[in-house]
N, C-alpha and C positions, 0 to 999 in steps of 0.2 A: 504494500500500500504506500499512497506518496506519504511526504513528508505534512506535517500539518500546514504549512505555510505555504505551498507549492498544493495542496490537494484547496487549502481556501481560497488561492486564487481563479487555480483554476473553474472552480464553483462560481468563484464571482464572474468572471469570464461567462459560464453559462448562463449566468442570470441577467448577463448584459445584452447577450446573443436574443435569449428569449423577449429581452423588452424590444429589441426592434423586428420581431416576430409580431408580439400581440399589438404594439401601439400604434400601427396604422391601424389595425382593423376596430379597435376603441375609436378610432379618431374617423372612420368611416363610420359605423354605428351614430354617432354623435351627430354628426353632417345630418345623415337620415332623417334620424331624430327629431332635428329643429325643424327641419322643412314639413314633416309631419305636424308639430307642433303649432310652427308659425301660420298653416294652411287650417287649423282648427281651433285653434285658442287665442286669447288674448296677449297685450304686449307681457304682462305680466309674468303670464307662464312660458313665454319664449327667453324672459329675461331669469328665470330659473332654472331651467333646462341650462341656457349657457353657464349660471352659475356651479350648477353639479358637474359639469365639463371640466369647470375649470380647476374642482378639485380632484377630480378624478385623473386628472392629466396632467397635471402641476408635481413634476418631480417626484413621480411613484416607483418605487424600488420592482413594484411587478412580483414580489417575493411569492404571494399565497396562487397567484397562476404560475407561476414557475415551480413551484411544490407538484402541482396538479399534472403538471405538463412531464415533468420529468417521472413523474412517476407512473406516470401512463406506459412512458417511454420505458420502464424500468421493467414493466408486465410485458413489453411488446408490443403495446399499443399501433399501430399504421395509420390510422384516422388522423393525422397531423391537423387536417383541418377544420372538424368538429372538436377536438381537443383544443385549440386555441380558440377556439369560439368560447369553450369552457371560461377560458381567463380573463373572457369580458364577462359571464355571469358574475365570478369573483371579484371585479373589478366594480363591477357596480357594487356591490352587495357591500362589499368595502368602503365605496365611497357613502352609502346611504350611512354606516355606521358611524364613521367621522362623523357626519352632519351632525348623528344626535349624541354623540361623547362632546363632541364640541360645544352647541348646545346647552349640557348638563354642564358641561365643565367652566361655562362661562368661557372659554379661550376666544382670543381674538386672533391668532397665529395660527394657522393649519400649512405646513409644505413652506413656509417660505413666502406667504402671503394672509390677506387678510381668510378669515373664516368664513361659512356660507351669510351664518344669520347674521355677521358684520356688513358682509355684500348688501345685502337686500334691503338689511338697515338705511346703507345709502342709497340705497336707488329707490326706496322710501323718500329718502330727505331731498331727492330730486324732482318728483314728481309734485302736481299741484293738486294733493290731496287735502282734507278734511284736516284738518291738528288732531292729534292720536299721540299713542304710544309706539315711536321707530321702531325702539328694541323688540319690543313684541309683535312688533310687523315683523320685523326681519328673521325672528325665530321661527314662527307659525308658516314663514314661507320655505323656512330651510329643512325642517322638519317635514313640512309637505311634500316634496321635490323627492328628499331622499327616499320618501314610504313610495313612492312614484318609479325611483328608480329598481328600488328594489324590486316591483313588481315587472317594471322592464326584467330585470335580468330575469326572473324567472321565466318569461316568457321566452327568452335565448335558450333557456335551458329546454325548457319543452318541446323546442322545435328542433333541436341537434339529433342529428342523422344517427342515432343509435338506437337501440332496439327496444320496445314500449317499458321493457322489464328493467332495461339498465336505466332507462329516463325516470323509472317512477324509482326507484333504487338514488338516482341522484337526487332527485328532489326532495326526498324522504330524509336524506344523509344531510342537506343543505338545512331543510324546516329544523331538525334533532340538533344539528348543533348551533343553530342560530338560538335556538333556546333555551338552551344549557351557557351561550358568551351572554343571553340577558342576566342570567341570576348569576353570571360574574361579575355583570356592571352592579347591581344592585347588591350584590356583597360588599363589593368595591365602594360604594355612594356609604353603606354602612358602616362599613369600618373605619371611613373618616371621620365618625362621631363617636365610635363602641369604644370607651377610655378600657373595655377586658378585652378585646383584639390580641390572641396568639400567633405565634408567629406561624404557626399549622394552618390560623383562619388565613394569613396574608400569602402564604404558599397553595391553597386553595385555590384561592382569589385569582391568582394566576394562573393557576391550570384551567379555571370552568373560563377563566376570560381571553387567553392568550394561547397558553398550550392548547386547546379544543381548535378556538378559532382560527387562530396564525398558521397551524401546523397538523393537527387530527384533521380537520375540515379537508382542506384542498389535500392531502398528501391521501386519504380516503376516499377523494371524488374522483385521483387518478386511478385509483386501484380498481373503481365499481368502473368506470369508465373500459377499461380495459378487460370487464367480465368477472373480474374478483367479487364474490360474494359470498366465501367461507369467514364465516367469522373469527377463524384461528389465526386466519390470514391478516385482518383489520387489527385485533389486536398485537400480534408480533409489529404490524407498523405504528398504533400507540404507544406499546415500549417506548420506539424511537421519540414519537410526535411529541408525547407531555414531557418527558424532560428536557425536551432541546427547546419548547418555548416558552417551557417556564423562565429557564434560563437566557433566553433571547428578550423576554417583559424583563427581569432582573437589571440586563444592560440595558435594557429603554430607560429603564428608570436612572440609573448612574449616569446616561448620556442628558437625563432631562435635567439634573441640577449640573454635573461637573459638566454637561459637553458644552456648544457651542452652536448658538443661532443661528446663524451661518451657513452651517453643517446641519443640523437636524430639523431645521423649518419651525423650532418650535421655542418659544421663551422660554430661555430657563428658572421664569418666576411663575412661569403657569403650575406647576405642580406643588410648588409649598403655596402657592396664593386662593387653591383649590382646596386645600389640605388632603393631597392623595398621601394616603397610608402606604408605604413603600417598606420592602425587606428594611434597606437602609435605614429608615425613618424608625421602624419596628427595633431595630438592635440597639440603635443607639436610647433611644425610652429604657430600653431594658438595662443596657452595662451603664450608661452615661453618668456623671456626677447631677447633684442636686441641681445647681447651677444649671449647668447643661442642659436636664430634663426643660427648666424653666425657661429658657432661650427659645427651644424647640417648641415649645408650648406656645410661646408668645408669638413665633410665625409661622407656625404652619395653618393653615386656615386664613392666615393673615391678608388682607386684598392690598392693603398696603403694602408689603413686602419690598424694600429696593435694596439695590446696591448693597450694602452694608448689612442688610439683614440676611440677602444672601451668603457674602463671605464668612459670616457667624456661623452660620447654618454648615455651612462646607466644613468648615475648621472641626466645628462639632464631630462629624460624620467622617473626619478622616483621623482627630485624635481620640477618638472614641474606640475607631478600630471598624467601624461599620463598615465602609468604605473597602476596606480588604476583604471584610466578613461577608461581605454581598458578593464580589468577585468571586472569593470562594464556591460558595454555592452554586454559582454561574457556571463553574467551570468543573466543581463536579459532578454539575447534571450533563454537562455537553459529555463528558466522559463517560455516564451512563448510558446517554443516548447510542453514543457510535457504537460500543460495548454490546447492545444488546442489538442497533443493526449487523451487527458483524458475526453476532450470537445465532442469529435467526434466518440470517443471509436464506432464502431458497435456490436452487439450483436455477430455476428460469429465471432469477431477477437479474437483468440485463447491465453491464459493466457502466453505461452513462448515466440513469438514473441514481444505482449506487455510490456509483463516484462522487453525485452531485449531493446526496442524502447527507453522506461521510463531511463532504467538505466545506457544505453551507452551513452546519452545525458549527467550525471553526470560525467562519468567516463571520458570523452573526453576532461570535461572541465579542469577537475582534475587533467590530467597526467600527467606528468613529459617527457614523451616520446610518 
């Protein structure tokens, strides 16, 4: 097997190859779409539709169709081109979810630009409406949009050239775990008030939100895609799935306060200004000094939160020990993942898919973005 640093490129490599596969045909979908729209609806809904474009296309890694793709490709899949059709179902289905984390989470930042319900806010504030509440215009329209897209995508899924059994199999895979990543956001919305929050609930939290969605999802709709529907078979690829995104949420999280705006499209004051409960956040409550605890207390949650509040914050989480203790755990689950793909390897699963399984586990942990 390669080296880790040579097998994470090369994964990254695939994942770059795959975005200029699926992103013209998202960007064809989308063309449609409007003239559809524009031919039937108001200015309104032509101006939401382009807003859902524009997060869905604004600097998308393509990660959970590249899971799908590759792993189709890993069964032996041939259908190359209803298999990328797949990564626009996931694309939307992703982009409607942003909407309402977004949303919920108050963020103004999505990708490196503004958020839907910021968008709409303005093109609220530009039109010659009635006096109202912006804010709540521009929610109720971003939240409309995406419950809109998502129903788009399912309609892509229905209509893909596979066989009635495998379509009703992926839409059954897609309804099951979309509703098992709800009761991880609302774990999630929980824990940022539950002052008894274990560090078992906040590794949970990750798995029904992240490991399911990021990674069981799309690495499962490869496999049904491809005719897989022994359940001995979906399970040996959850082995893999839930610890390599738990541990992929874990560095979301360490990129969301230590990374860089720049680089991850997101402020790094949106998550203590939100008060998201983070592994990080979780260790340090627990070893931290008296002090400390109190610091932490006073901004997480905090909507004020600036400059200064964050380097507090930082300092905390990295002489605390969080900070490495979070790493940790990151990197023992990417170890358990490859471990038990390597464990489970089948005789048919084809050298690119696994290559790409092995090595986006690396590259995820690894990134900067």
């Amino acid at each position: 097997m390669l080296d880790t640093k040579k097998s994470a490129q090369n994964a990254k490599g695939r994942l770059l190859a795959y975005q200029d596969l699926v992103n013209p045909l998202i960007k064809d979908f989308f063309l449609k779409e409007k003239i559809k729209i524009r031919n039937n609806f108001p200015d309104a809904s032509c101006k939401a539709i382009e807003v859902f474009e524009d997060i869905c296309t604004r600097g998308a890694k393509r990660a959970r169709g590249a899971f799908s793709y590759y792993v189709y490709k890993m069964y032996g899949g041939q259908n190359d081109v209803e298999a990328l059709k797949m990564g626009i179902v996931l694309e939307l289905t992703h982009a409607y979810l942003l909407l309402l984390d977004d949303f919920m989470d108050k963020s103004d930042l999505r990708r490196g630009g503004p958020t839907a319900h910021v968008l709409m806010k303005d093109y609220y504030s530009k039109q010659n409406f009635r006096s109202g509440d912006s804010a709540h215009f521009g929610d109720s329209i971003a939240v409309s949009i995406g419950a809109a897209g998502f129903h788009m995508a399912m309609q892509i899924l229905m209509s893909l050239d596979f066989s009635k059994e495998i379509l009703i199999a992926l839409s059954n895979n897609l309804n099951e775990k979309i509703e098992i990543t709800a009761h991880g956001q609302i774990t999630d919305v929980v824990n940022a008030s539950n002052p008894n929050v274990t560090e078992e609930d906040v590794l949970k939290m990750l798995e029904w939100k992240t490991g399911v969605y990021t990674y069981e999802n799309p690495i499962h709709t490869g496999a049904i895609m491809a005719g897989q529907k022994d359940s001995e078979e979906l399970r040996k690829l959850s082995e893999y799935a839930i610890p390599a995104g738990i541990a992929f949420q874990i560095q979301d999280d360490i990129l969301g306060i230590f990374g860089n705006s720049g680089d991850t499209g997101k402020s790094v004051y949106d998550d203590l200004r939100e008060g998201k409960y983070t592994l990080l956040m979780h260790h340090a409550f627990e070893v931290g000094s008296k002090a400390q605890k109190e610091i932490l207390t006073q901004n997480l949650g905090n909507p004020n939160v600036k400059a200064k509040e964050l380097a507090d914050v930082k300092s905390i989480l990295i002489d605390s020990g969080s900070l490495d203790y979070s790493k940790k755990v990151a990197n023992d689950l990417v170890l358990k993942a490859k471990k038990s793909l390597i464990k489970n390897r089948s005789s048919n699963w084809k050298d690119e898919g696994f290559n790409y399984l092995i090595g986006i586990a690396d590259y995820m942990i690894d990134r900067r973005l």
